[in-house]
N, CA, C and O atoms as a Maestro MAE file, in Angstrom:
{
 s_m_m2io_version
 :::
 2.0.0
}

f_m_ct {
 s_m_title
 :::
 protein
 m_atom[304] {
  # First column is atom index #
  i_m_mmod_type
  r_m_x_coord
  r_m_y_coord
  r_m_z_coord
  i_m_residue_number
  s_m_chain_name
  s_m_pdb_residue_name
  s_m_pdb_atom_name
  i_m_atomic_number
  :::
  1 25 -27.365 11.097 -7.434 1 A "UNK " " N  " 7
  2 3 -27.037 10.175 -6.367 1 A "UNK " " CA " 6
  3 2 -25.910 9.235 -6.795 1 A "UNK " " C  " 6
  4 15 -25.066 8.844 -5.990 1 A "UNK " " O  " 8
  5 25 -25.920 8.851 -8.203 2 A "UNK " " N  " 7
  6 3 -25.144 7.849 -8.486 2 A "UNK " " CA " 6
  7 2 -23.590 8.393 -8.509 2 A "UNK " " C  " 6
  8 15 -22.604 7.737 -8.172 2 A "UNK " " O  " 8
  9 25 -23.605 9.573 -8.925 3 A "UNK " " N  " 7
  10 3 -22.106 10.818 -8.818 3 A "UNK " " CA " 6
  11 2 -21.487 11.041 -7.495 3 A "UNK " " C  " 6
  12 15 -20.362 11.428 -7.177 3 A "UNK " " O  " 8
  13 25 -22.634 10.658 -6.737 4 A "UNK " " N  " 7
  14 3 -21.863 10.705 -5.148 4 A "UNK " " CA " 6
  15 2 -21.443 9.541 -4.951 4 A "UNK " " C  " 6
  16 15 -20.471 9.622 -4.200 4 A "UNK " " O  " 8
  17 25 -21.715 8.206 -5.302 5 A "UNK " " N  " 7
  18 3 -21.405 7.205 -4.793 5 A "UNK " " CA " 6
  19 2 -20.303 6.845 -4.935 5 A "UNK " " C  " 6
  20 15 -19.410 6.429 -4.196 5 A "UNK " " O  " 8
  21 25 -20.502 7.155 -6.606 6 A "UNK " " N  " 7
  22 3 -18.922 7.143 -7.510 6 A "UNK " " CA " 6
  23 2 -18.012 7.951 -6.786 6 A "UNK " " C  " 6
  24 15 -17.095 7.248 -6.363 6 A "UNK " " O  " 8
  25 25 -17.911 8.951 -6.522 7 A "UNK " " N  " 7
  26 3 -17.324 10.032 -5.524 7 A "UNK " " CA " 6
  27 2 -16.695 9.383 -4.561 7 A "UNK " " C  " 6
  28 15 -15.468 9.344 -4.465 7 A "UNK " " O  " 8
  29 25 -17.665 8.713 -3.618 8 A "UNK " " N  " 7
  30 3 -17.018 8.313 -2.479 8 A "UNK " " CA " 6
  31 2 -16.230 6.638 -2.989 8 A "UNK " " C  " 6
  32 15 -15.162 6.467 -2.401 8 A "UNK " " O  " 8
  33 25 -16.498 5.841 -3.647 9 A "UNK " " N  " 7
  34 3 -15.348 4.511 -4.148 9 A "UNK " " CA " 6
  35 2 -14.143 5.655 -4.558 9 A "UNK " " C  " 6
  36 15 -13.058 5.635 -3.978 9 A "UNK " " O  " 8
  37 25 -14.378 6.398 -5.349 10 A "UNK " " N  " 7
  38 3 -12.867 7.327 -5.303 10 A "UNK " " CA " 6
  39 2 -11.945 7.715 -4.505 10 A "UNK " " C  " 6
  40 15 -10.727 7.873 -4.590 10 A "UNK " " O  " 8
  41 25 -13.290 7.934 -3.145 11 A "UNK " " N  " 7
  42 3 -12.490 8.417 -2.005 11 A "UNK " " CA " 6
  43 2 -11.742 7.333 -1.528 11 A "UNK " " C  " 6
  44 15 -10.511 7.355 -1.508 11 A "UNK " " O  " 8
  45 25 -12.450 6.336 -1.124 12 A "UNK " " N  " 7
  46 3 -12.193 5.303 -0.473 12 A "UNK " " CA " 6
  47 2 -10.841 4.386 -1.267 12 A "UNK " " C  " 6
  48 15 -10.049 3.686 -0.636 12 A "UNK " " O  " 8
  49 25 -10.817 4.564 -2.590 13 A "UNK " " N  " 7
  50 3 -9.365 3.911 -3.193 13 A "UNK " " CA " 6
  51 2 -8.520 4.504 -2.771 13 A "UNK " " C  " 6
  52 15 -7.783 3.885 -2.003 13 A "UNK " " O  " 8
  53 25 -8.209 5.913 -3.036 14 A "UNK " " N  " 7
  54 3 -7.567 7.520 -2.959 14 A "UNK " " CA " 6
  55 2 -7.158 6.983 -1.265 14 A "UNK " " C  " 6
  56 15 -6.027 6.658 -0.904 14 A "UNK " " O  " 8
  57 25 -7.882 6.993 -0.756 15 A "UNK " " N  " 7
  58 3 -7.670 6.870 1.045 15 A "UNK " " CA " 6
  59 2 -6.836 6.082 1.407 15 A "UNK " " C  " 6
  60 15 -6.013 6.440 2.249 15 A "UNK " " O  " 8
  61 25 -6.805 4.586 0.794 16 A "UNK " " N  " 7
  62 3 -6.602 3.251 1.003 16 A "UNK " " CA " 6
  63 2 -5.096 2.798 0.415 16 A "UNK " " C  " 6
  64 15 -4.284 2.072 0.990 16 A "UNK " " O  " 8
  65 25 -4.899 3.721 -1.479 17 A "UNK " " N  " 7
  66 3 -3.474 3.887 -1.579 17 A "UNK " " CA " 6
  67 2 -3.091 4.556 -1.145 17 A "UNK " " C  " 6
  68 15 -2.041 4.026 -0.779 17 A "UNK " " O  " 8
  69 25 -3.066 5.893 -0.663 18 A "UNK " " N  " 7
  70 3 -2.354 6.852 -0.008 18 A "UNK " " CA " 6
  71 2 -1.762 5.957 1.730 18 A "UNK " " C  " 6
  72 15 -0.660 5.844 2.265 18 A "UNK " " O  " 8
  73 25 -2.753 5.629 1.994 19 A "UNK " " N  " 7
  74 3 -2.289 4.719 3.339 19 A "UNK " " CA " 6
  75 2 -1.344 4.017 3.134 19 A "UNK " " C  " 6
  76 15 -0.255 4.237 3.665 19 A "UNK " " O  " 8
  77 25 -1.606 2.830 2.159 20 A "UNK " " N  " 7
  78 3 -0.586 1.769 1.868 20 A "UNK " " CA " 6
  79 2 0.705 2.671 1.357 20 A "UNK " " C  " 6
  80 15 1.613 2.724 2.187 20 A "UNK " " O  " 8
  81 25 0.903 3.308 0.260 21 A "UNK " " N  " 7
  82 3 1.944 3.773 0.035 21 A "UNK " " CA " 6
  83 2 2.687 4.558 0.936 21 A "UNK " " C  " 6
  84 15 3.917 4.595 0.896 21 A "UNK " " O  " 8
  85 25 1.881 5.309 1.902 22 A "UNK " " N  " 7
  86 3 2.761 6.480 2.882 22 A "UNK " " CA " 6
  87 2 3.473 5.047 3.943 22 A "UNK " " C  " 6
  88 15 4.611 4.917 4.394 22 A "UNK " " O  " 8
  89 25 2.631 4.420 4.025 23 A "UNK " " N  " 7
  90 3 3.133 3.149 5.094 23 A "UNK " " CA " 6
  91 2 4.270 2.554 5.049 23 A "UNK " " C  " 6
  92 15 5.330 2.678 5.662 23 A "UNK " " O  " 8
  93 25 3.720 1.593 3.866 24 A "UNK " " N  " 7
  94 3 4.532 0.382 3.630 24 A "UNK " " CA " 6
  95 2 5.586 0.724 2.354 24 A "UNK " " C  " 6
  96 15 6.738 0.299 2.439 24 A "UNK " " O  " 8
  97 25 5.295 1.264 1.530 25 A "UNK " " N  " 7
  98 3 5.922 1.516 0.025 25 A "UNK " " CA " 6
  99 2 7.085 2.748 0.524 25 A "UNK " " C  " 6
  100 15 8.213 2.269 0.641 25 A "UNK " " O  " 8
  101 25 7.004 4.094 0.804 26 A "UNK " " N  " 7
  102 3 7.595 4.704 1.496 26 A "UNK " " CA " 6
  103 2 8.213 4.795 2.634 26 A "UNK " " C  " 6
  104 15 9.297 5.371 2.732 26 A "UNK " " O  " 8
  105 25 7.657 4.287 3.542 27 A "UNK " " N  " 7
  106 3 7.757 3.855 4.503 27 A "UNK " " CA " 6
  107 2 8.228 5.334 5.755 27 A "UNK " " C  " 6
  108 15 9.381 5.557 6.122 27 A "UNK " " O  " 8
  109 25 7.340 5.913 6.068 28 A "UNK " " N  " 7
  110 3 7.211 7.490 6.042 28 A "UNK " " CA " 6
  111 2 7.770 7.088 8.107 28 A "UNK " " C  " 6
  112 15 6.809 7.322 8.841 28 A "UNK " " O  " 8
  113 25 8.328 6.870 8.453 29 A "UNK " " N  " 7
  114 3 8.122 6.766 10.265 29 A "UNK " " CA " 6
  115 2 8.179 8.436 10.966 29 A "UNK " " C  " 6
  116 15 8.175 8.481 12.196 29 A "UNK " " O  " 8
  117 25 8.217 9.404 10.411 30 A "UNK " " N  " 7
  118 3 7.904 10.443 11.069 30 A "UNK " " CA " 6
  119 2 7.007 11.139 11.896 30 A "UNK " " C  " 6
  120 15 7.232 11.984 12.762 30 A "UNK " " O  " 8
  121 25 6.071 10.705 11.537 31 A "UNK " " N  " 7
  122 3 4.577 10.549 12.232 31 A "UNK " " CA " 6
  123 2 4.413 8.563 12.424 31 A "UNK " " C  " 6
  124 15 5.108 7.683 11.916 31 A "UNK " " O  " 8
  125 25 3.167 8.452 13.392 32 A "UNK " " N  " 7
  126 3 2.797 7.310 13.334 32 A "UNK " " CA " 6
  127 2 1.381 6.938 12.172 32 A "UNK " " C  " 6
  128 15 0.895 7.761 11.397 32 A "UNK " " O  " 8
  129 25 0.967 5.588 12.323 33 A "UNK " " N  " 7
  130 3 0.159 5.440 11.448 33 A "UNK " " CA " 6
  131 2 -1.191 5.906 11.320 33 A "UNK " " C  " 6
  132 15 -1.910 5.808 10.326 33 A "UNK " " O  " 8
  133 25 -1.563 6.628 12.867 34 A "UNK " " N  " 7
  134 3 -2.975 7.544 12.841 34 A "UNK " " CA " 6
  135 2 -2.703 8.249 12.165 34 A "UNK " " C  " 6
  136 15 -3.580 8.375 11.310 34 A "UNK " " O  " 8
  137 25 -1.804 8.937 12.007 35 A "UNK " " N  " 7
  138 3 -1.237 10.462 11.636 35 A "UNK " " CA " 6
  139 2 -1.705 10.358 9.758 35 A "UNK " " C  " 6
  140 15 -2.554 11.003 9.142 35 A "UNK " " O  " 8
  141 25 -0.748 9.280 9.277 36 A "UNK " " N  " 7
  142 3 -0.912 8.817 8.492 36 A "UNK " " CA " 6
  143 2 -2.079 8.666 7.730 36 A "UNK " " C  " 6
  144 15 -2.087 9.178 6.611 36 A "UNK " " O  " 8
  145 25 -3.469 7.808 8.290 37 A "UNK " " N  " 7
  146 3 -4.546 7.382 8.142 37 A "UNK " " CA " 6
  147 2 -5.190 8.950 8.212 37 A "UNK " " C  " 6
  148 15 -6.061 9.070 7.350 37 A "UNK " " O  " 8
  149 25 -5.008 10.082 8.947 38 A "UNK " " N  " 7
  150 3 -5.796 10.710 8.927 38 A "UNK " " CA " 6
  151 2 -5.921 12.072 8.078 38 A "UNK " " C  " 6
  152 15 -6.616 13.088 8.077 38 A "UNK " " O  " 8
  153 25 -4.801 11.484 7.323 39 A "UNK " " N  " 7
  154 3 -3.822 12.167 6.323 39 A "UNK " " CA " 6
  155 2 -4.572 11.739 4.811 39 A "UNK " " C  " 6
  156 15 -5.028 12.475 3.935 39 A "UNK " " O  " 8
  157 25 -4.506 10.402 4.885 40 A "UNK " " N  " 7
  158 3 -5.081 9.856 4.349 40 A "UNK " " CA " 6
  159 2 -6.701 10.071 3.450 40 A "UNK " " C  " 6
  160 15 -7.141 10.253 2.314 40 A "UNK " " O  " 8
  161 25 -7.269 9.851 5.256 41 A "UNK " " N  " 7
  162 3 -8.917 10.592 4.611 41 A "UNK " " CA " 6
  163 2 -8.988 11.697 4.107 41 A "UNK " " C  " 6
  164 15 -9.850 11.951 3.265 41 A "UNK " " O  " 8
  165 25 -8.141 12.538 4.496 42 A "UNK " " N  " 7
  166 3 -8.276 14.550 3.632 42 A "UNK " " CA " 6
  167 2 -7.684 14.231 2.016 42 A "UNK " " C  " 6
  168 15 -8.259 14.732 1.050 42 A "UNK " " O  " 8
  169 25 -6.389 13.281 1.843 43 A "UNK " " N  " 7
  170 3 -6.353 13.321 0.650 43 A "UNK " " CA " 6
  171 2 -7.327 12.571 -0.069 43 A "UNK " " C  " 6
  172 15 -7.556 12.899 -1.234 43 A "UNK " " O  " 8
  173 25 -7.713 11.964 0.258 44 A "UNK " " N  " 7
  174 3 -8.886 11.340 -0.722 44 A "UNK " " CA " 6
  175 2 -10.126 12.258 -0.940 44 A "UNK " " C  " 6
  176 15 -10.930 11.672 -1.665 44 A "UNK " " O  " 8
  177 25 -10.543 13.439 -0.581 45 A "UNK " " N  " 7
  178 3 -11.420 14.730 -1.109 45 A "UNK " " CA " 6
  179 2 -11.362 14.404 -2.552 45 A "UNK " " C  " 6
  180 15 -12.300 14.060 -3.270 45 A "UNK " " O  " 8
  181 25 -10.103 14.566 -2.869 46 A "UNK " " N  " 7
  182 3 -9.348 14.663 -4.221 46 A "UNK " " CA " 6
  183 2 -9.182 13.615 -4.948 46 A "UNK " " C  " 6
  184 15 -8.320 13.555 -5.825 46 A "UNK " " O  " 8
  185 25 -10.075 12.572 -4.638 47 A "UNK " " N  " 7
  186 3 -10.128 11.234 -5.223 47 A "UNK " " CA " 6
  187 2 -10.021 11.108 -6.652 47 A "UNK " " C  " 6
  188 15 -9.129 10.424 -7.153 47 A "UNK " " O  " 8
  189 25 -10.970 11.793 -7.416 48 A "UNK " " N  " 7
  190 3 -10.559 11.499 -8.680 48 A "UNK " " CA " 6
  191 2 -9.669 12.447 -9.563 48 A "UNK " " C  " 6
  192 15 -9.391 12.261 -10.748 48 A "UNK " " O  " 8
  193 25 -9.425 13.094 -9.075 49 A "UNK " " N  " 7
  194 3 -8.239 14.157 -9.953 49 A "UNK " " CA " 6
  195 2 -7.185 13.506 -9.183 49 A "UNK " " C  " 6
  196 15 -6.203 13.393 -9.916 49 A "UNK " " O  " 8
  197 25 -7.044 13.203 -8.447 50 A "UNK " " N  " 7
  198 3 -5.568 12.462 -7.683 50 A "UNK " " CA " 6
  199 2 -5.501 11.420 -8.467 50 A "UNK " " C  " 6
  200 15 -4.470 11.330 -9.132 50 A "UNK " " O  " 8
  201 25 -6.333 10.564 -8.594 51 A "UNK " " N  " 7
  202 3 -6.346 9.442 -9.586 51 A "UNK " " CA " 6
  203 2 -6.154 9.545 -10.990 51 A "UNK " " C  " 6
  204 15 -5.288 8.879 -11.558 51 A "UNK " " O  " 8
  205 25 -7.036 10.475 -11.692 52 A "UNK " " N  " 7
  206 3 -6.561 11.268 -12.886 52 A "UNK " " CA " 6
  207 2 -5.347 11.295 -13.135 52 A "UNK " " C  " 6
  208 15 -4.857 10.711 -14.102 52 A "UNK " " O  " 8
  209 25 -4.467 12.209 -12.015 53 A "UNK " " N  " 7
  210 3 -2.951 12.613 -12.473 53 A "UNK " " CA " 6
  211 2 -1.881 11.133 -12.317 53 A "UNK " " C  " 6
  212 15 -0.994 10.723 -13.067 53 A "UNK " " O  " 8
  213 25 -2.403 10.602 -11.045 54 A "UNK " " N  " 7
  214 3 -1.414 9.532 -10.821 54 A "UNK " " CA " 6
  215 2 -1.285 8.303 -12.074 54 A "UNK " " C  " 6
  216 15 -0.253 7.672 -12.305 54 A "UNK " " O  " 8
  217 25 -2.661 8.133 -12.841 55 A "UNK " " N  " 7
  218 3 -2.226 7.080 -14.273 55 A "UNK " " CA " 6
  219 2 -2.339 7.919 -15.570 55 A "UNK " " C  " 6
  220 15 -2.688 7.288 -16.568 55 A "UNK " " O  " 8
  221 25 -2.106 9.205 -15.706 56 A "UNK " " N  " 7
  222 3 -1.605 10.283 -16.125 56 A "UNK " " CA " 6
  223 2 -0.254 10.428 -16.143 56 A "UNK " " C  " 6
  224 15 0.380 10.611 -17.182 56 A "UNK " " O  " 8
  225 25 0.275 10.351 -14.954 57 A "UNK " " N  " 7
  226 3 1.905 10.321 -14.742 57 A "UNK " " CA " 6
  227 2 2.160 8.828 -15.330 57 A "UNK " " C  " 6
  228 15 2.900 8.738 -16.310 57 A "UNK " " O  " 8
  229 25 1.714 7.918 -14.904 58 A "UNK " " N  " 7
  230 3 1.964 6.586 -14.951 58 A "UNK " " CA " 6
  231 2 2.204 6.207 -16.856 58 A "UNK " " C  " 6
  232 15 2.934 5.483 -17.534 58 A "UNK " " O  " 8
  233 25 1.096 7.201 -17.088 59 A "UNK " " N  " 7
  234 3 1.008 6.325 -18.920 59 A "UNK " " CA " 6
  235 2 2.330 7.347 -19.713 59 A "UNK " " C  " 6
  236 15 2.768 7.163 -20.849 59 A "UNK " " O  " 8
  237 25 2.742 8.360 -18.797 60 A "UNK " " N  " 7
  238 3 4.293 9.425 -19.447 60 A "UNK " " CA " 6
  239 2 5.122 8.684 -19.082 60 A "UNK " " C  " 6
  240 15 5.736 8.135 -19.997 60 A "UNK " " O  " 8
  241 25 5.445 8.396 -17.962 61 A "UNK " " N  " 7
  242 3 6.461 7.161 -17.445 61 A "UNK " " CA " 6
  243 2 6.507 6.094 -18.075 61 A "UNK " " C  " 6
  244 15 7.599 5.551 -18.240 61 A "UNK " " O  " 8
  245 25 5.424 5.574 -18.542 62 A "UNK " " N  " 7
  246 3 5.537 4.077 -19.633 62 A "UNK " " CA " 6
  247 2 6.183 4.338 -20.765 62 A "UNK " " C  " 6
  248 15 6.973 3.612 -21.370 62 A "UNK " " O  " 8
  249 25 5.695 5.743 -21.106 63 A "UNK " " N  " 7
  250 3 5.970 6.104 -22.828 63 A "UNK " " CA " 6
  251 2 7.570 6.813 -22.404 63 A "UNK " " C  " 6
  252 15 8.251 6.608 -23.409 63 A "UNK " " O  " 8
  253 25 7.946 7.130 -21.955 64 A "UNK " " N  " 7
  254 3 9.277 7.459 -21.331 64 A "UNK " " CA " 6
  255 2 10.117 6.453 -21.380 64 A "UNK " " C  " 6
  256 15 11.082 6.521 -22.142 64 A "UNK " " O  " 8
  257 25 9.865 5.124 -20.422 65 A "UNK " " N  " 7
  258 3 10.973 4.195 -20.296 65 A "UNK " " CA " 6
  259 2 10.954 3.625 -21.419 65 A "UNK " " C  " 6
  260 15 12.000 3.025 -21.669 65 A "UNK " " O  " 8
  261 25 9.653 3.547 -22.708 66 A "UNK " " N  " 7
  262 3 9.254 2.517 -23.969 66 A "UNK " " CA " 6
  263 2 10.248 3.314 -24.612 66 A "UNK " " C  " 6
  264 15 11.214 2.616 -24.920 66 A "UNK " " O  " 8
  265 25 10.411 4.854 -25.020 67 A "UNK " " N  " 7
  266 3 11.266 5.566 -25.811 67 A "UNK " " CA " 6
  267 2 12.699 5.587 -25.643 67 A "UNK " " C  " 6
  268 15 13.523 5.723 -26.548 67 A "UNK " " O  " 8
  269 25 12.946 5.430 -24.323 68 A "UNK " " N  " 7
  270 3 14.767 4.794 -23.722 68 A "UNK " " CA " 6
  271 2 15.117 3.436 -24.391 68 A "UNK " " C  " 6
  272 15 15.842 3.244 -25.367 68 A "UNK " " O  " 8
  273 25 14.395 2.495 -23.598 69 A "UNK " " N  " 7
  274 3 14.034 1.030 -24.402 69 A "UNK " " CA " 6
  275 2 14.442 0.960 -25.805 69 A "UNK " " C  " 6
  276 15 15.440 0.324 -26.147 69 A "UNK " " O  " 8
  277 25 13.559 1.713 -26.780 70 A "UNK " " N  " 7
  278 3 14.159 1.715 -28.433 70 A "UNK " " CA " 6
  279 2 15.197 2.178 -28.582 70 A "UNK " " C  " 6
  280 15 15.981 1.474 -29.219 70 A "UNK " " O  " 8
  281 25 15.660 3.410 -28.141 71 A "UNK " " N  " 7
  282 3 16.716 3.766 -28.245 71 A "UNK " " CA " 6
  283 2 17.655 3.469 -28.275 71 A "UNK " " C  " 6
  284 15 18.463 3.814 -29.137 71 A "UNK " " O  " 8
  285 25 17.977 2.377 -26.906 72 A "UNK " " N  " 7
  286 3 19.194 1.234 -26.920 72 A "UNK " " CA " 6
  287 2 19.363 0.670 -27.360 72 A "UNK " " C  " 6
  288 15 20.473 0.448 -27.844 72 A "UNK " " O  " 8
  289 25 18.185 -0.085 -27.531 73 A "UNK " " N  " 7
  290 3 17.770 -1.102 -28.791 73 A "UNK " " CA " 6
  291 2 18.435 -0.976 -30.262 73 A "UNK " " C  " 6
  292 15 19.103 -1.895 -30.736 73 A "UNK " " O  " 8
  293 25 18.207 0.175 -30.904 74 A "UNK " " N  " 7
  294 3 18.186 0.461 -31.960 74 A "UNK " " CA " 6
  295 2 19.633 1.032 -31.954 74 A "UNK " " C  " 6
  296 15 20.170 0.751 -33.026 74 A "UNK " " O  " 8
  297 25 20.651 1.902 -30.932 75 A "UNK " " N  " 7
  298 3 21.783 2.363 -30.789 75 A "UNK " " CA " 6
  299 2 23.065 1.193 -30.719 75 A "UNK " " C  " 6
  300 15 24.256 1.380 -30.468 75 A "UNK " " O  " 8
  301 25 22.740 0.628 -30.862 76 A "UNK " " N  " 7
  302 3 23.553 -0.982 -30.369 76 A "UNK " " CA " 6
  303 2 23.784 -1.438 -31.767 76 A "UNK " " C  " 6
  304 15 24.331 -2.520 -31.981 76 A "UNK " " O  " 8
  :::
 }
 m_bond[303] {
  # First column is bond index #
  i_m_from
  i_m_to
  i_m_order
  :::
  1 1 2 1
  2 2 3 1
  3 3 4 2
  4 3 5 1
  5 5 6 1
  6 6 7 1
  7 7 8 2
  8 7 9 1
  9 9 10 1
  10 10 11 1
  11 11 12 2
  12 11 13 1
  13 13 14 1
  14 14 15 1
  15 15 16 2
  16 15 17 1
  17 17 18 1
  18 18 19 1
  19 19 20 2
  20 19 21 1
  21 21 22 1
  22 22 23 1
  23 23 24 2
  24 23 25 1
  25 25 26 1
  26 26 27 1
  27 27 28 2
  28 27 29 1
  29 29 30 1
  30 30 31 1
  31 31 32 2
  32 31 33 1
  33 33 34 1
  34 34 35 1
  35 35 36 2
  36 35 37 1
  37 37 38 1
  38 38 39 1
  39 39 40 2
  40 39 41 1
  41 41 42 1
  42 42 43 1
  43 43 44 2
  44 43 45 1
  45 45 46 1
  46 46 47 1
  47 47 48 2
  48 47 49 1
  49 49 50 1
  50 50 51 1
  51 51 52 2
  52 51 53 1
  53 53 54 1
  54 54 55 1
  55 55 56 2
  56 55 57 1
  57 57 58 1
  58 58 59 1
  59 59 60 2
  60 59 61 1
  61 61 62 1
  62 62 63 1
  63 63 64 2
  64 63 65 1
  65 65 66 1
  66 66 67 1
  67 67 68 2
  68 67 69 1
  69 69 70 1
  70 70 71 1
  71 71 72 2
  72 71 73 1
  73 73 74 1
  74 74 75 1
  75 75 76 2
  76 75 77 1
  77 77 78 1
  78 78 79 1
  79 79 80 2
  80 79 81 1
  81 81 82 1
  82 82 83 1
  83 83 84 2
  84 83 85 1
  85 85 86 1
  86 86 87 1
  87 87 88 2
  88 87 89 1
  89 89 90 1
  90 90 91 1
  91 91 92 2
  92 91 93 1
  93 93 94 1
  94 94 95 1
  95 95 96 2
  96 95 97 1
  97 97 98 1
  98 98 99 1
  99 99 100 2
  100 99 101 1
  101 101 102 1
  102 102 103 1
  103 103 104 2
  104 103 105 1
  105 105 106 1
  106 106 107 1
  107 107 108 2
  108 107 109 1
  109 109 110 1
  110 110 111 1
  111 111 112 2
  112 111 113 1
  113 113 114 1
  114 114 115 1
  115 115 116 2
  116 115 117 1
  117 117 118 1
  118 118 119 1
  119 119 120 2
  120 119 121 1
  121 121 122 1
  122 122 123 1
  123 123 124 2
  124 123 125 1
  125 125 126 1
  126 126 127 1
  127 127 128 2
  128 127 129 1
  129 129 130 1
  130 130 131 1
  131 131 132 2
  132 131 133 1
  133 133 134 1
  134 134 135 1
  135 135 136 2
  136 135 137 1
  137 137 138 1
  138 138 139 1
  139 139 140 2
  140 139 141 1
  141 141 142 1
  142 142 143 1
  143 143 144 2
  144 143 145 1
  145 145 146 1
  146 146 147 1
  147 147 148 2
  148 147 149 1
  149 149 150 1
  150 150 151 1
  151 151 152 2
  152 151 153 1
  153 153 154 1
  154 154 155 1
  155 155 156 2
  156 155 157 1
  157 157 158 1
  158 158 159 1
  159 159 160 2
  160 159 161 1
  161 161 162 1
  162 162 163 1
  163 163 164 2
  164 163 165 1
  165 165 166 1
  166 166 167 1
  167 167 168 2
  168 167 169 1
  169 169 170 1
  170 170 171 1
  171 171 172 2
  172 171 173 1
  173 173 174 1
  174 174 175 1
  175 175 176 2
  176 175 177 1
  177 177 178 1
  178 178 179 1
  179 179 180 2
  180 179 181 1
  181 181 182 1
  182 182 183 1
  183 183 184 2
  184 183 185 1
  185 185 186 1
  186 186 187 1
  187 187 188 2
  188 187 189 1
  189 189 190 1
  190 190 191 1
  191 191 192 2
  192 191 193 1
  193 193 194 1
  194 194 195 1
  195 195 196 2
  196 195 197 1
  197 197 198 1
  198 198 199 1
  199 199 200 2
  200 199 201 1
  201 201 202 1
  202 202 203 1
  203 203 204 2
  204 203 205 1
  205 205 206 1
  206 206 207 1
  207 207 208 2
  208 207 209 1
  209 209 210 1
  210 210 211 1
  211 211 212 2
  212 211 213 1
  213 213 214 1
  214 214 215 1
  215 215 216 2
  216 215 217 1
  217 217 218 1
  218 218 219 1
  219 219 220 2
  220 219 221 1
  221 221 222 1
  222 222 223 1
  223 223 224 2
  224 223 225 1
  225 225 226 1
  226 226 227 1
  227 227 228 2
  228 227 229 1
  229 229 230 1
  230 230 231 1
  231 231 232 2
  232 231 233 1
  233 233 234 1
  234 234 235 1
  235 235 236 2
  236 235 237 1
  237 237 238 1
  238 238 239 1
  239 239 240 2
  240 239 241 1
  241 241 242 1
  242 242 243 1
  243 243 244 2
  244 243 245 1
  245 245 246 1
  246 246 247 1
  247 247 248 2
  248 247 249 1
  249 249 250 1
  250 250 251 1
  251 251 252 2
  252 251 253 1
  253 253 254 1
  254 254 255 1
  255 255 256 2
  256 255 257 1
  257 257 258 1
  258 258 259 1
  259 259 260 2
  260 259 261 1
  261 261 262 1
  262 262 263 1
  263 263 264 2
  264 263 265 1
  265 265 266 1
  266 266 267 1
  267 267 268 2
  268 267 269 1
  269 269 270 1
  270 270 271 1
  271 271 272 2
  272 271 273 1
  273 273 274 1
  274 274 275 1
  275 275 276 2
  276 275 277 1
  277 277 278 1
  278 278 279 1
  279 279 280 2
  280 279 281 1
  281 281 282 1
  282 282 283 1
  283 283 284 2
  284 283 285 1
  285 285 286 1
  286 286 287 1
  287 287 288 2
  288 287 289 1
  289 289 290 1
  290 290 291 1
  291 291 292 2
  292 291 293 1
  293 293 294 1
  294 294 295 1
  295 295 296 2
  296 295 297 1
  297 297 298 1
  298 298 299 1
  299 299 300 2
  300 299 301 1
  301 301 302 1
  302 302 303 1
  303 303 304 2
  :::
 }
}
């Protein structure tokens, strides 16, 4: 029971950034914002592997811009 619950706060983050970002951050006007929202709830199925990859990508991107960063640093 407790694996589902967890499940669904996954969903419900997963749901909630995907909204905000397709919205406001992207700012997607091709569809309207139902479209959006309902877009939304299907991607969040995938709540925690979506989440997984996205601070997955996030911690390569840190170590990416940190390794540019020295580089200049140290090239100078």
């Amino acid at each position: 029971m407790m694996y589902l619950a967890f499940w669904f706060v996954g969903w419900l983050i997963m749901s909630i950034g995907y909204y905000v970002y397709k919205v406001y951050i992207d700012k997607d006007t091709k569809v309207n914002k139902k479209v959006h929202a309902w877009r939304a709830f299907w991607a969040g199925m995938s709540s925690w592997i979506a989440i997984f990859f996205v601070v997955s990508f996030f911690i390569v991107g840190c170590m990416a811009m940190l390794d540019d960063w020295v580089e200049n640093k140290l090239s100078k």
